[in-house]
LUMZAVEX-125182 format. One record per residue (C-alpha): residue number from 1; residue in three letters; y, x, z. Coordinates in Angstrom, 3 decimals, decimal comma. Each point is the difference from the previous one (the first is absolute). Example, Ala and Ser with C-alpha at 12.3 -4.5 7.8 and 13.67 -1.06 7.14 Angstrom:
2
site loza 1 | miti ALA | north -4,500 | east 12,300 | up 7,800
site loza 2 | miti SER | north 3,440 | east 1,370 | up -0,660
***
This chain:
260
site loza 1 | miti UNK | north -24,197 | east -16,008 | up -5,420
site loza 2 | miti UNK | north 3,498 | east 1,284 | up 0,348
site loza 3 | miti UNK | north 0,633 | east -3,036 | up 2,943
site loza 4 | miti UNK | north -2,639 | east 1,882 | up 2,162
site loza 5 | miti UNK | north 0,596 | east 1,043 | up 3,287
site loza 6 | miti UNK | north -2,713 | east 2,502 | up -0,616
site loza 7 | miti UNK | north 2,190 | east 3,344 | up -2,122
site loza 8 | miti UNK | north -1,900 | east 1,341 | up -2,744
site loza 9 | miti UNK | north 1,191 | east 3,092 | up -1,212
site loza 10 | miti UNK | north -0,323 | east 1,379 | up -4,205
site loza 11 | miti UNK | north -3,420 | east 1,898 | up 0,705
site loza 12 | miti UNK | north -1,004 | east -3,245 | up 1,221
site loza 13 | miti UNK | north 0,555 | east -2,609 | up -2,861
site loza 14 | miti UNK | north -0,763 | east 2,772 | up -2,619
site loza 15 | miti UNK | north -3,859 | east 0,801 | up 1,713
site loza 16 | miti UNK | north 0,081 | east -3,949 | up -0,031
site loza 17 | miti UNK | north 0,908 | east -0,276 | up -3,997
site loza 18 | miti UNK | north -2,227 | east 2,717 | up -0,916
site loza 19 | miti UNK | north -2,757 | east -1,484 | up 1,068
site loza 20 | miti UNK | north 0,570 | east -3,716 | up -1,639
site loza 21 | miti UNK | north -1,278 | east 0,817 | up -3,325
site loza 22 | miti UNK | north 3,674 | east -0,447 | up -1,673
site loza 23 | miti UNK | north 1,357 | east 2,444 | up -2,834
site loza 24 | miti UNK | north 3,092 | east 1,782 | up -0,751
site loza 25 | miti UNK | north 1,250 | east -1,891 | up -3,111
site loza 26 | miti UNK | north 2,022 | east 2,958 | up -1,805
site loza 27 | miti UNK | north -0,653 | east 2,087 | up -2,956
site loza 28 | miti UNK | north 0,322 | east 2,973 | up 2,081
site loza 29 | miti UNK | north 1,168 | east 1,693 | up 3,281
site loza 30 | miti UNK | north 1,784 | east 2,830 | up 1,736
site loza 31 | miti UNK | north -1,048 | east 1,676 | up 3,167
site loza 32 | miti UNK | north 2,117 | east 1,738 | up 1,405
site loza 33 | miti UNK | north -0,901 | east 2,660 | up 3,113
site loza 34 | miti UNK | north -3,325 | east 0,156 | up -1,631
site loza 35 | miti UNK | north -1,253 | east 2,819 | up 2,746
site loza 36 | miti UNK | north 0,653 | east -2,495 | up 2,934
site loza 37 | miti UNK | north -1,873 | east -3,280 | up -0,841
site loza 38 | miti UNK | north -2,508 | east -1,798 | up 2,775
site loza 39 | miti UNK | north -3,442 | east -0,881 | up -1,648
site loza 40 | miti UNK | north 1,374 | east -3,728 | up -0,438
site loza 41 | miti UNK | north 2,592 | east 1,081 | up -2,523
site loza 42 | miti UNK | north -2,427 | east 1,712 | up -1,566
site loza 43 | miti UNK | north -2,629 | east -2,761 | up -0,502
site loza 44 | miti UNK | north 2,413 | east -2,493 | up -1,133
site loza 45 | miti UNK | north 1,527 | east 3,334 | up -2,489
site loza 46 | miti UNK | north -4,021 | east 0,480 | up -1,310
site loza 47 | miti UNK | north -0,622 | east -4,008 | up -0,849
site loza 48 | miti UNK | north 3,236 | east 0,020 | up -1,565
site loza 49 | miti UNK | north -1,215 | east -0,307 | up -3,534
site loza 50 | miti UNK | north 3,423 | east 1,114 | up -2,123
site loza 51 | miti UNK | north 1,777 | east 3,291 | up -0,525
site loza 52 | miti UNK | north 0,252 | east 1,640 | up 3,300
site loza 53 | miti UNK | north 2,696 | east 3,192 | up 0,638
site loza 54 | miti UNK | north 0,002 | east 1,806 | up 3,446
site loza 55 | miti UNK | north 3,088 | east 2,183 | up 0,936
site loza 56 | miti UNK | north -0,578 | east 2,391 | up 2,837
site loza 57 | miti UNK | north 0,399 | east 3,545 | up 1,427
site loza 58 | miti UNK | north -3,133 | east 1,646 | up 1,700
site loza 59 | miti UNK | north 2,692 | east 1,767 | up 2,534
site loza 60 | miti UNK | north 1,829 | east -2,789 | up 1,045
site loza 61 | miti UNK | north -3,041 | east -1,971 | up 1,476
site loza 62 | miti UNK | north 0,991 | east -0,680 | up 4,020
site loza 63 | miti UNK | north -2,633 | east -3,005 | up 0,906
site loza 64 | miti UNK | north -3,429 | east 1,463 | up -0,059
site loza 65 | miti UNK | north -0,288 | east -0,626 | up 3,658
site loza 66 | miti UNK | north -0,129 | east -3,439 | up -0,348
site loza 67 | miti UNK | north -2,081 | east 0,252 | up -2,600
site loza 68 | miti UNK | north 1,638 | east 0,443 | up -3,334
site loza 69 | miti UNK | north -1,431 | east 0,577 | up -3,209
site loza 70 | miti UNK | north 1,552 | east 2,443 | up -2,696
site loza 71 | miti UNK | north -0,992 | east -1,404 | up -2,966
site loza 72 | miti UNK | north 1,473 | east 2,645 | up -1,851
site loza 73 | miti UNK | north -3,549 | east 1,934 | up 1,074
site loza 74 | miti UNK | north -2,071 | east -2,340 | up -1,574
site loza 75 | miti UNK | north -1,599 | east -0,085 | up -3,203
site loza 76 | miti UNK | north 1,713 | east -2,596 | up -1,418
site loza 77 | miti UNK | north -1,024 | east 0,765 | up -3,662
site loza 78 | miti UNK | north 3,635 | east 0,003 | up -1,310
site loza 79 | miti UNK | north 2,624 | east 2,203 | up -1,604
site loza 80 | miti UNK | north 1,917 | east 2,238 | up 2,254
site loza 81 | miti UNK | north 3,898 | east 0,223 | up -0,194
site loza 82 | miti UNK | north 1,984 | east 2,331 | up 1,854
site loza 83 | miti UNK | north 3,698 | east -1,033 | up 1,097
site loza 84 | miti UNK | north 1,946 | east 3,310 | up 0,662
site loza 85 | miti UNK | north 3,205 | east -0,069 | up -1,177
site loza 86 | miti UNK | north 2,439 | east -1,390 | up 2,655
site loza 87 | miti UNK | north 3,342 | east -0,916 | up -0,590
site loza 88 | miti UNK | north 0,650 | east -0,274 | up 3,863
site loza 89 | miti UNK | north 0,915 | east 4,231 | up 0,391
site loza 90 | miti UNK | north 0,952 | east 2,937 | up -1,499
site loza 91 | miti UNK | north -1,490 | east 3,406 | up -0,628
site loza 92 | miti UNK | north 0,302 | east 1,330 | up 3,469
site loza 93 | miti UNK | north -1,593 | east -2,483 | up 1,699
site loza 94 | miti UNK | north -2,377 | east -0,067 | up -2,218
site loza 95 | miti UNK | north -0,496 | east 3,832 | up 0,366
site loza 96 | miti UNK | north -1,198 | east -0,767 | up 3,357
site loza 97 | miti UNK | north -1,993 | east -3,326 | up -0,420
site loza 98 | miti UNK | north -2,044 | east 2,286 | up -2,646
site loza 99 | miti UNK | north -0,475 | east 2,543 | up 2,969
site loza 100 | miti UNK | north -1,798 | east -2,243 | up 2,176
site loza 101 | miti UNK | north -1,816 | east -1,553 | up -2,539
site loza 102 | miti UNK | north -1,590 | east 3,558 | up -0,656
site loza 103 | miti UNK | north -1,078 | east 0,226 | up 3,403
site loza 104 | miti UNK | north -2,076 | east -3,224 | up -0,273
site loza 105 | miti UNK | north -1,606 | east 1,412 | up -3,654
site loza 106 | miti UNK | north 1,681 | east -2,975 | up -1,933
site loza 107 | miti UNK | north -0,841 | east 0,223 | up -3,580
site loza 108 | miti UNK | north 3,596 | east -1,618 | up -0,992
site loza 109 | miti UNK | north 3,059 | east 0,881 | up 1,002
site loza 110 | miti UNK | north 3,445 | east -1,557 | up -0,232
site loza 111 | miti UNK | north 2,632 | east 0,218 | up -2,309
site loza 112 | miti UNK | north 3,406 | east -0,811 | up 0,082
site loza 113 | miti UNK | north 2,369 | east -1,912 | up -2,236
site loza 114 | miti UNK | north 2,645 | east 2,691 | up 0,342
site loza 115 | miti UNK | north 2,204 | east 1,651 | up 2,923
site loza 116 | miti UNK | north 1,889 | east -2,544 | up 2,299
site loza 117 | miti UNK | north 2,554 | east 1,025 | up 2,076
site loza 118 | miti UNK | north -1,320 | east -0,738 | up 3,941
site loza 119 | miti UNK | north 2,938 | east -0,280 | up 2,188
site loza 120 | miti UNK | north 0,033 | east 2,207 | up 3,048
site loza 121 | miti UNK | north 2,446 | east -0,034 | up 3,122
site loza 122 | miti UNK | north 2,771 | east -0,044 | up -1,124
site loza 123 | miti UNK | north 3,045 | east -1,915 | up 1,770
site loza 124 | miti UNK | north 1,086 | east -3,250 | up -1,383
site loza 125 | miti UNK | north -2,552 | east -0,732 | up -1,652
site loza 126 | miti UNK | north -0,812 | east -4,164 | up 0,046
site loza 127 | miti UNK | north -3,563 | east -0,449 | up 1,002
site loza 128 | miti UNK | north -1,228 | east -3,084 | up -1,972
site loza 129 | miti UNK | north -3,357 | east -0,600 | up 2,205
site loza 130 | miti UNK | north -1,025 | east 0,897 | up 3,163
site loza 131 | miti UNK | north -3,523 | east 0,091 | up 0,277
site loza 132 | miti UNK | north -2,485 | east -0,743 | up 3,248
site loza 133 | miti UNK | north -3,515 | east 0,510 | up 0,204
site loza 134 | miti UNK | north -0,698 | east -2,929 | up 3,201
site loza 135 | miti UNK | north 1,627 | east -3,347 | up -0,271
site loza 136 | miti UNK | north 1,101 | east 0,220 | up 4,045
site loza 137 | miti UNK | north 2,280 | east 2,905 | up -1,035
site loza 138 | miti UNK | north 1,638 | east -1,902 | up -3,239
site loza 139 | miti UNK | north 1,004 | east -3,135 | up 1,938
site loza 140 | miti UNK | north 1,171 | east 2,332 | up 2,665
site loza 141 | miti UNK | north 2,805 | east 1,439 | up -2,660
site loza 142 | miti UNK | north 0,342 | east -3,260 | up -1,299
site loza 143 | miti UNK | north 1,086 | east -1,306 | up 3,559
site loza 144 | miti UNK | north 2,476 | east 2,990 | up 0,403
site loza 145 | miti UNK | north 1,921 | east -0,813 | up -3,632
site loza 146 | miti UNK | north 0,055 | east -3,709 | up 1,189
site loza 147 | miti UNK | north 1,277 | east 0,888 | up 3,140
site loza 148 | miti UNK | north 2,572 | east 2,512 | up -1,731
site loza 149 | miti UNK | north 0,886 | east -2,625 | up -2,422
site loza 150 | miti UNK | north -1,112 | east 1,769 | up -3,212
site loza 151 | miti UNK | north -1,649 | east -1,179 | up -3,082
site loza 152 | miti UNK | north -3,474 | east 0,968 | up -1,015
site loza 153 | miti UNK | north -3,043 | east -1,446 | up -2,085
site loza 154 | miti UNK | north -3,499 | east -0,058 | up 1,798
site loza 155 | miti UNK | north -2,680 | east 0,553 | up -3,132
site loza 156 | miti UNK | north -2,431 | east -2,523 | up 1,652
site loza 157 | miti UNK | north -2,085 | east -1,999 | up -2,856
site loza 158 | miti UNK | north -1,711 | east -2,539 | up 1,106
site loza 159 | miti UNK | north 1,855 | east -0,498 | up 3,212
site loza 160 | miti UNK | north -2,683 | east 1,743 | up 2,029
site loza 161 | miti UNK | north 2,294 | east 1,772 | up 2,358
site loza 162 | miti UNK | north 2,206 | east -3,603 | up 0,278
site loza 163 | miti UNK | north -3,918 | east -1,830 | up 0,800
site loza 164 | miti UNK | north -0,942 | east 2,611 | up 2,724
site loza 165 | miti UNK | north 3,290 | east -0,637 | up 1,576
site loza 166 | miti UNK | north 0,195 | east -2,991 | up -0,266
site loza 167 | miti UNK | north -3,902 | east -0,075 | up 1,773
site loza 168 | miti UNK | north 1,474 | east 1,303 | up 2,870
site loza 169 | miti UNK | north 1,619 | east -3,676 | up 0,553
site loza 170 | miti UNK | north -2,861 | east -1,873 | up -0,920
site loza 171 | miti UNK | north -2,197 | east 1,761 | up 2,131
site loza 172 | miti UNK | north 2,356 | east -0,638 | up 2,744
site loza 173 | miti UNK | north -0,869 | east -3,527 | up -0,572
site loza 174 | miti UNK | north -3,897 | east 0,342 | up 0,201
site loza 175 | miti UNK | north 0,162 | east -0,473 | up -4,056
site loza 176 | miti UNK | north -1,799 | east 2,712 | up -1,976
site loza 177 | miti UNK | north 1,401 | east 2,905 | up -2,134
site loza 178 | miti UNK | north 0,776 | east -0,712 | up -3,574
site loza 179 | miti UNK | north 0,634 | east 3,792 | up -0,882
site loza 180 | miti UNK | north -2,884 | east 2,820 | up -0,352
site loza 181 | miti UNK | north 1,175 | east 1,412 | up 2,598
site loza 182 | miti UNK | north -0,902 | east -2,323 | up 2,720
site loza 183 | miti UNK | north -2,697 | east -1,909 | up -1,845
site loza 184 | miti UNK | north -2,174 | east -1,854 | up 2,270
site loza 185 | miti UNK | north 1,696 | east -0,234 | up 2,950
site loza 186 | miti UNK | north 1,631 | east -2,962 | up 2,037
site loza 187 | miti UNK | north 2,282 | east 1,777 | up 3,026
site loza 188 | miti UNK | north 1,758 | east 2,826 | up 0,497
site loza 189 | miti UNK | north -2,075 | east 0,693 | up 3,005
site loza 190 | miti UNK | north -2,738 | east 0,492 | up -2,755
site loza 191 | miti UNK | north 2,006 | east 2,516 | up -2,124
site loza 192 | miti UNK | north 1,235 | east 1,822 | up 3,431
site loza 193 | miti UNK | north -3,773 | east 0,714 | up 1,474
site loza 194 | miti UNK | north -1,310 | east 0,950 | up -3,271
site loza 195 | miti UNK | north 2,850 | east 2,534 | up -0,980
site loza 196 | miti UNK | north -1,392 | east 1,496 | up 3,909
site loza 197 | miti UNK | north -2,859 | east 0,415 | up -0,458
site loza 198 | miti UNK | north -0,356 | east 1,508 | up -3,591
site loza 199 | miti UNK | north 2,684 | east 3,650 | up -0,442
site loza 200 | miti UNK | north -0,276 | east -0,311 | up -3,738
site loza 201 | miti UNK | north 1,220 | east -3,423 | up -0,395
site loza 202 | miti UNK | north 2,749 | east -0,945 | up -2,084
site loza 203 | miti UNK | north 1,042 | east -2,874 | up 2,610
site loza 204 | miti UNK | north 1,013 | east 2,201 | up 2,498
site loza 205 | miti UNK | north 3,068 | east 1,481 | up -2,474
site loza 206 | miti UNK | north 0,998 | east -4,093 | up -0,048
site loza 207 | miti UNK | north -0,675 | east -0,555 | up 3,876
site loza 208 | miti UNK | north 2,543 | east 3,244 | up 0,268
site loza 209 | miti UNK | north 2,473 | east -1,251 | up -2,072
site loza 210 | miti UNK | north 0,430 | east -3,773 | up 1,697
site loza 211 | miti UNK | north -0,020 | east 1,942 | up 3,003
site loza 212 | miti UNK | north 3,131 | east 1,940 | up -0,678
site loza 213 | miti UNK | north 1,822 | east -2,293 | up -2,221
site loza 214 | miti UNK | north 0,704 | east -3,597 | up 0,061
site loza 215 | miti UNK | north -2,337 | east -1,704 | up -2,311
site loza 216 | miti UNK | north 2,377 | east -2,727 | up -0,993
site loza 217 | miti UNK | north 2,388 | east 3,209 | up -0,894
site loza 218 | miti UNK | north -2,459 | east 1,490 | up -2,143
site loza 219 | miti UNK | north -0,844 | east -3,438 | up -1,949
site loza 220 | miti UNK | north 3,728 | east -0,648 | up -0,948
site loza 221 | miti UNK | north -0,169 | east 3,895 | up -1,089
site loza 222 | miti UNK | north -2,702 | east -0,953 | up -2,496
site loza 223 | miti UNK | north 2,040 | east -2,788 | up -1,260
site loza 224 | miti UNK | north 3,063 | east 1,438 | up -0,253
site loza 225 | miti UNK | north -2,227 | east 2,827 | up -2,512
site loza 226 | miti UNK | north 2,823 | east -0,710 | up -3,553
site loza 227 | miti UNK | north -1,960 | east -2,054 | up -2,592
site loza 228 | miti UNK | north -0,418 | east 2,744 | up -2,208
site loza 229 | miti UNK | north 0,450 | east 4,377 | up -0,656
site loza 230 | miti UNK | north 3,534 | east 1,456 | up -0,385
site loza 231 | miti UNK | north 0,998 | east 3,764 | up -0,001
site loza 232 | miti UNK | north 3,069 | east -0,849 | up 2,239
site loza 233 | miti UNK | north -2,757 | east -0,848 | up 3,077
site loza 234 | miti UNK | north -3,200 | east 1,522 | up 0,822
site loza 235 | miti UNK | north -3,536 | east -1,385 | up -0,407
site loza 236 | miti UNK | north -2,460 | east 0,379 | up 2,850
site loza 237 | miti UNK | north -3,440 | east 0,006 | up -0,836
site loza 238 | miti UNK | north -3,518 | east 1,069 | up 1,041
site loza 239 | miti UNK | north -1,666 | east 2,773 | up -1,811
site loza 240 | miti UNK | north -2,911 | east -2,192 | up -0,924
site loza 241 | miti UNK | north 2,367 | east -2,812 | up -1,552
site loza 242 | miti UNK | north 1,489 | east 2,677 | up -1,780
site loza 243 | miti UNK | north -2,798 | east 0,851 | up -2,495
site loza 244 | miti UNK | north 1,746 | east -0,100 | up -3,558
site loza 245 | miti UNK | north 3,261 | east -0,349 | up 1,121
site loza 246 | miti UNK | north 2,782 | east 2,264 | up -1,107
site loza 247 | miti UNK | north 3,662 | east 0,879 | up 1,903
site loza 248 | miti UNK | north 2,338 | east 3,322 | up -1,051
site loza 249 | miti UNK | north 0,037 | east 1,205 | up 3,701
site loza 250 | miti UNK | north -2,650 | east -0,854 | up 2,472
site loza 251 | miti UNK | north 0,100 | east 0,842 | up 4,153
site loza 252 | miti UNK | north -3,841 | east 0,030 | up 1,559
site loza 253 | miti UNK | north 0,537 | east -0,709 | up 3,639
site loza 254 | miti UNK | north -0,674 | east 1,772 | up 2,917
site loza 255 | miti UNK | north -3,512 | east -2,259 | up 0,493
site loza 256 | miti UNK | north -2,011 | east 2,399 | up -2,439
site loza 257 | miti UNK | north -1,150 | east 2,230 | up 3,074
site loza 258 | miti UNK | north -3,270 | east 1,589 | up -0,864
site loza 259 | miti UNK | north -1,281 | east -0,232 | up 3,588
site loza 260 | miti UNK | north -0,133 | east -3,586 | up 0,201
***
């Protein structure tokens, strides 16, 4: 019931439609981040009775502590396919992607589509995205070119950073968060004890942030994000919302610190 005061997140209603005895009504379909599925997923993937393809990379699984699967480990009975070719970088950094791939006794190894030129610092060069690995630190750069009256694009698909903003109003009002990032609770007071007691939380980069910056500042910053990309202004983005995207020049911020 969307209308209930009671939030129900995606884990939630998919557990929920798993278990009602309902099929997938589709010839066939596409997993994608095959190494990272939770044993739901792979239930409803087993009853599924068409043609089934799994895409996946055996390196890039990061949720086995809370109890991911890789599928691509189990015997599926099914032809193999290997996707190496990438059209994403040149020779070089392929060079080195091949060197660490040695290290972990990978039976494939990449290869490029041919040499790209990767643009070093050098002076005038336009950067055409500037890219932030915690959400806190985007808006934070987004407030700054809003305040300095310059143009930029915020890559945010399905308004998620606009919802958790936008929570931080709602919970205000005793109403509960619409975004993922403050699913489940009601108040502020909520968010604020939580993001105290846990150092690993990703409220307490939010709590910081409305903390130093007006919150109503930061909300018109989202909005004023242009409707769409342009070279002549800069795109901000999050490293994970970049995944397939491509700019000429690309700036990774100062949050990719190795000791946090």
């Amino acid at each position: 019931d969307p209308n209930s005061p009671v939030p129900l997140g995606h884990d939630g209603y998919l557990k929920l439609w798993s278990q009602s005895g309902q099929k997938l009504l589709a010839e066939y379909i596409l997993i994608d981040e095959a190494q990272d599925l939770n044993p739901v997923m792979l239930k409803i993937i087993e009853e599924f009775e068409g043609q089934k393809v799994l895409v996946g990379d055996d390196f890039q699984q990061i949720y086995s502590w809370r109890g991911a699967i890789n599928a691509m480990s189990i015997n599926l009975h099914c032809d193999d396919m290997f996707l190496t070719k990438t059209f994403r970088f040149g020779n070089t950094l392929a060079m080195q992607a091949n060197s660490v791939l040695n290290l972990l006794n990978s039976e494939k190894y990449i290869e490029a589509s041919g040499e790209k030129k990767h643009l070093t610092s050098q002076p005038r060069i336009t950067v055409n995205a500037h890219l932030f690995r915690k959400n806190e630190n985007l808006l934070e750069e987004a407030y700054t070119l809003h305040k300095k009256d310059m143009k930029y694009y915020i890559n945010d698909p399905g308004n998620n950073l606009l919802w958790a903003v936008e929570d931080f109003f709602r919970l205000q009002k005793g109403q509960y968060g619409c975004s993922q990032t403050f699913q489940g609770f009601n108040s502020w007071k909520q968010v604020l004890t939580v993001s105290q007691n846990d150092d690993h939380s990703s409220l307490r980069g939010f709590v910081k942030l409305f903390d130093r910056f007006d919150p109503e500042g930061i909300l018109v910053a989202l909005k004023e994000s242009k409707p769409f990309e342009e070279k002549i202004y800069p795109t901000l983005s999050t490293v994970h919302q970049a995944k397939g995207l491509e700019w000429g020049v690309v700036r990774l911020q100062d949050d990719f610190n190795l000791n946090y």
